[in-house]
C-alpha positions in Angstrom: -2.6 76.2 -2.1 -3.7 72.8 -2.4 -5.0 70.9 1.4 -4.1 67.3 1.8 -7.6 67.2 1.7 -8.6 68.5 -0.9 -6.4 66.1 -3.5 -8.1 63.3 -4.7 -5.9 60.0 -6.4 -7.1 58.1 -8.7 -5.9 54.7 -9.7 -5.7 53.6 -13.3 -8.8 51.8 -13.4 -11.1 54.5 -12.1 -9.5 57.4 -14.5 -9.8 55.1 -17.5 -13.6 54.4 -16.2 -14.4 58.4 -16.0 -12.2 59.1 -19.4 -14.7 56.2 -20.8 -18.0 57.9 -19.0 -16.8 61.4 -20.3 -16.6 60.2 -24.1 -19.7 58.1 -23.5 -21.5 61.0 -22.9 -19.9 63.9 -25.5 -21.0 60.8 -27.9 -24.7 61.2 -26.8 -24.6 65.0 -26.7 -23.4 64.7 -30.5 -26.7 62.9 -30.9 -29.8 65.2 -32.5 -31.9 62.5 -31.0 -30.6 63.0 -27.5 -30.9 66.3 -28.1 -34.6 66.8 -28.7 -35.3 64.1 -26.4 -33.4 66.0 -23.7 -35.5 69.6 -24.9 -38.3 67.7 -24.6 -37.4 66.5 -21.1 -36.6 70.3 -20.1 -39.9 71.8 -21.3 -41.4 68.8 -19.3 -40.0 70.3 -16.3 -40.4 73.8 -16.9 -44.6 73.1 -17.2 -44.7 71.0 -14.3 -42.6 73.6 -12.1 -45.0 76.3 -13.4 -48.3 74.3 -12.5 -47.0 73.2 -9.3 -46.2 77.1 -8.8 -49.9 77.9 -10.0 -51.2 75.5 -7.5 -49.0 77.2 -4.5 -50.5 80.5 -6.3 -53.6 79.1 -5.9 -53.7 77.9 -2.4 -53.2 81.6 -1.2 -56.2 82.8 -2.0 -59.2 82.6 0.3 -62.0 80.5 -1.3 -64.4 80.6 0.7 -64.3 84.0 0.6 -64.6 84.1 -3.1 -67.4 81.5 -2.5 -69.3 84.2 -0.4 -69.1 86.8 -2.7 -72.7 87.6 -4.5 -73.3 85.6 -7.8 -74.6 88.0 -10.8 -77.7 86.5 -10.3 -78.4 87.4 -6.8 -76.9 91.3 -7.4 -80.2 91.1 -10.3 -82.4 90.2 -7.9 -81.0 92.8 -5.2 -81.4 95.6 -8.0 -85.0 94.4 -8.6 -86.0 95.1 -5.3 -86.9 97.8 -3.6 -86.9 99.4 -0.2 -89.2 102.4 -1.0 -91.2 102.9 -4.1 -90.3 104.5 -6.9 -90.4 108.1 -6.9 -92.0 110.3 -9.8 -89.5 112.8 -12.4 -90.8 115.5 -10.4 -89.8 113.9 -6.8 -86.2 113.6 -8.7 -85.9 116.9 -9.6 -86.9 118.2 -6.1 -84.2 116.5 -4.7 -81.7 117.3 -6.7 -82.6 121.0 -6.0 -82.5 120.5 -2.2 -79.2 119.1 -2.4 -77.9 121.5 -4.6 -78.9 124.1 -2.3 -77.4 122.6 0.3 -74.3 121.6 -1.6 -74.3 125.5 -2.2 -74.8 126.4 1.2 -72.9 124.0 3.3 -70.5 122.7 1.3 -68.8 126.3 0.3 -68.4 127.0 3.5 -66.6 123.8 4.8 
């Protein structure tokens, strides 16, 4: 049921004005020129919604975080060095023994 509020009148003048507007613009929607500029316009839009949404993206992460993370270069230069000198095949194979007698000692029982 229809409020008086909610009813609208229109004089003569402003209907013929919107009739006009309405044609106006099923005229340009008949264009194929206003129809790929209007695409156009849309895929506009849609790239700078989704680069405005990669920078928000973006400004989550902590960068200077990232920035204090270990470059390849400096993980190279942590591999080259040592704290203890190399140890021989034999040394190797000793201590893999020991640990696998411990392994078989210890870690059944646990």
């Amino acid at each position: 049921m229809a409020d008086e509020h909610d009813v609208v009148v229109l004089t003569r003048s402003e209907y013929a004005a919107l009739y006009t507007d309405a044609a106006t613009w099923r005229e340009l929607w008949a264009s194929e020129h206003v129809r790929d500029l209007l695409a156009e316009w849309r895929e506009w839009r849609e790239r700078r919604d989704l680069s405005a949404s990669t920078a928000d993206m973006a400004a989550l992460v902590d960068w200077r975080a990232v920035a204090a993370a270990p470059t390849y270069a400096e993980l190279q230069r942590r591999r080259n060095t040592f704290d203890s000198p190399p140890r021989t095949p034999e040394q190797i194979r000793a201590q893999a023994r020991w640990s696998w007698r411990v392994f078989m000692t210890q870690g059944r029982a646990a």
